[in-house]
N, C-alpha and C positions, 0 to 999 in steps of 0.2 A: 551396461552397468552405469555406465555415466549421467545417460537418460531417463534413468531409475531414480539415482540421485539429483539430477535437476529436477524432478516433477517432485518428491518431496520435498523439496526448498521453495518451492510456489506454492504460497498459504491459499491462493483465491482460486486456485485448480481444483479443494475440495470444498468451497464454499457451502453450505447448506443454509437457508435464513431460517429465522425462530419459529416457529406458529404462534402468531399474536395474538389470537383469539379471543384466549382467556385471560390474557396480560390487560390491566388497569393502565387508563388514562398516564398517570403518574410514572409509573414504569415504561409504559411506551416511551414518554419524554427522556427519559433516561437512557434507555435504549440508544433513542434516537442521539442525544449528548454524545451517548459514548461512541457510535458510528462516526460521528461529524469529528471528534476529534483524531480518530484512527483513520481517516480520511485525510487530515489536515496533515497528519503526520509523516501518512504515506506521500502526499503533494512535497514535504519539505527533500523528503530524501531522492524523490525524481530530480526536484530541484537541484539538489546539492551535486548528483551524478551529471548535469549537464552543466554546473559551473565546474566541473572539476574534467570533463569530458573539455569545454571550452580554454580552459586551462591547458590541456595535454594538447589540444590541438595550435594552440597559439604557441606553444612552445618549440613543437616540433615541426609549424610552418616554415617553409625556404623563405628567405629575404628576396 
C-alpha cells in the first residue's frame, strides 16, 4: 500500500508529451515557456531539499 501511494506522488512516473504536430509556431513557444518555468521550479525545490538536508546534517555533525 505504501508503494501504491508513493508512485502517485511522482508526477513524472506518468509523464506522457503533447503531440505537437498540429500546434502553431506560437503556441510551441508557449509551451516551451511554460516547461522552462515548471523546470526551473522543480531545480528550486531540489535546491531547497539539499540546503535543508545540508542544514540537518551540519546540525547533527559530532564536533
Amino acid at each position: 500500500m505504501m508503494f501504491e501511494e508513493e508512485e502517485r506522488r511522482r508526477p513524472g512516473s506518468g509523464f506522457t508529451p503533447a503531440a505537437l504536430a498540429e500546434w502553431s509556431e506560437e503556441a510551441l513557444r508557449d509551451y516551451i515557456a511554460t516547461l522552462r518555468a515548471e523546470i526551473e521550479r522543480a531545480e528550486a525545490a531540489i535546491a531547497a531539499r539539499g540546503a535543508q538536508r545540508a542544514a540537518a546534517e551540519a546540525f547533527f555533525r559530532k564536533p
